[in-house]
C-alpha positions as MATLAB code, in Angstrom:
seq = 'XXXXXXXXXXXXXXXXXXXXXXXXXXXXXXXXXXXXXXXXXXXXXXXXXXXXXXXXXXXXXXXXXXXXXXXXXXXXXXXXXXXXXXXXXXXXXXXXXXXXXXXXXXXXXXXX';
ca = [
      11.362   -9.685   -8.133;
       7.682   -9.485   -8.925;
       5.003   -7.841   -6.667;
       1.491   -8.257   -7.276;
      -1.228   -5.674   -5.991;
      -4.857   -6.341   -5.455;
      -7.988   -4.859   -3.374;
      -8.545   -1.861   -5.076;
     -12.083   -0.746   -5.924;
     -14.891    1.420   -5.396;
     -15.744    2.699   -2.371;
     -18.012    5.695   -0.938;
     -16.501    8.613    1.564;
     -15.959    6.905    4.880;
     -15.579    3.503    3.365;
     -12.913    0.893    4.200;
     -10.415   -1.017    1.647;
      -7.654   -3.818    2.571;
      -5.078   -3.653   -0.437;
      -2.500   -6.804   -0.649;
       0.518   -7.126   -2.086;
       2.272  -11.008   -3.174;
       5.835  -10.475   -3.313;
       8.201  -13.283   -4.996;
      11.548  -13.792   -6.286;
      13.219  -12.544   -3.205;
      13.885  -13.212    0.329;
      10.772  -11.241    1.588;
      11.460  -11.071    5.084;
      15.071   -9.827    4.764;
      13.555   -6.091    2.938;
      11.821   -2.826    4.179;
       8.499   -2.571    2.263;
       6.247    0.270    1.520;
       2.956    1.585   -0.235;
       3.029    3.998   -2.564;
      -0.017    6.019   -4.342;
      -0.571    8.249   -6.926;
      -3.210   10.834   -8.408;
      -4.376   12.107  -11.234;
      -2.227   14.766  -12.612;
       0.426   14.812   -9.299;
       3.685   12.874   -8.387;
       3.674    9.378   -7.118;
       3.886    9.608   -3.164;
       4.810    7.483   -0.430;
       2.123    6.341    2.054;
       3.839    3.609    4.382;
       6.457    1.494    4.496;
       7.123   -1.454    7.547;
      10.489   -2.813    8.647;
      11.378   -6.560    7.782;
      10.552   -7.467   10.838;
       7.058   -5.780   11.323;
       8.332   -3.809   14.126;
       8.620   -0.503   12.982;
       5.842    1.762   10.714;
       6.077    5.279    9.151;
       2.886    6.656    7.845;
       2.748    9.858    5.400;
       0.572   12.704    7.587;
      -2.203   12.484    5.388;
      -2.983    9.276    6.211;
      -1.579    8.843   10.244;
      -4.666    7.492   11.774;
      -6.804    6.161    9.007;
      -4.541    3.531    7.402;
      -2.583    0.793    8.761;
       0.225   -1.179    6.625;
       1.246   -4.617    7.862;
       2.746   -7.636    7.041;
       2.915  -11.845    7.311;
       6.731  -12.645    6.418;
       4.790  -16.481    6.347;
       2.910  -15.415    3.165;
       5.177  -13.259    1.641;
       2.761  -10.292    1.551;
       1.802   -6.976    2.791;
      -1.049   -5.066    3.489;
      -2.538   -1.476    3.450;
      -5.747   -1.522    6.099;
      -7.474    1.615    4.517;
     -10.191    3.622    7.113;
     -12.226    6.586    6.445;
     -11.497    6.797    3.147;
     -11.848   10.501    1.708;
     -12.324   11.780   -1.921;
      -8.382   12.701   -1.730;
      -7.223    9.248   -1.497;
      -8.274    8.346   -4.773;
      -5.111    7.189   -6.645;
      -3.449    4.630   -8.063;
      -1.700    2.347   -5.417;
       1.769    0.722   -5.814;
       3.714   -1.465   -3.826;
       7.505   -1.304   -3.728;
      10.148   -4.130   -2.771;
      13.854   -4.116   -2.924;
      16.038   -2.370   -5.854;
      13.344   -0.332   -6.930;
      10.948   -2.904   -7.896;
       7.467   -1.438   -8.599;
       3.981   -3.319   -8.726;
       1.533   -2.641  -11.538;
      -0.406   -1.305   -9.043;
      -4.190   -0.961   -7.974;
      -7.003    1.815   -8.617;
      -8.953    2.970   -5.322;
     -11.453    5.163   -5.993;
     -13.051    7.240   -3.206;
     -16.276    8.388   -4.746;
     -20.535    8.530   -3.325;
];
């Protein structure tokens, strides 16, 4: 299994980010994948995760609203639409597949 963020980056209050994640070495559209994050100093949290089919969401509170994860079974990789981006989502941003397999994951950085 390998999983391969990208779209981090710098981006003022307000600002917009679309993270991607390449998934390989398994049958992508069979699994349940999610987003994770995590800041300086705190435990890694989870952020989203989207059925295998698309069809179903969940969304952390913090982030109900502004964020928007989605998926193309065709391409074998998901997405995190980021919106309104505050100071507080600055964090390191991992992706996770089946039997625990982790990303290297992807700085965002919320900052004027």
């Amino acid at each position: 299994v390998q999983l391969v963020e990208s779209g981090g980056g710098l981006v003022p209050p307000g600002g917009s980010l679309r993270l991607s994640c390449a998934a390989s070495g398994f049958t992508f559209s069979n699994y349940v994948m999610s987003w994770y994050r995590q800041a300086p100093g705190k435990e890694r949290e989870s952020v989203a995760s989207i059925t295998s089919t698309g069809g179903g969401t969940y969304y952390a509170d913090s982030v109900k609203g502004r964020f928007t994860i989605s998926r193309d079974n065709a391409k074998n990789t998901v997405y995190l639409q980021m919106s309104n981006l505050k100071s507080e989502d600055t964090a390191i941003y991992y992706c996770k597949g089946p039997r625990d397999a982790w990303g290297q994951g992807t700085q965002v950085t919320v900052s004027s």
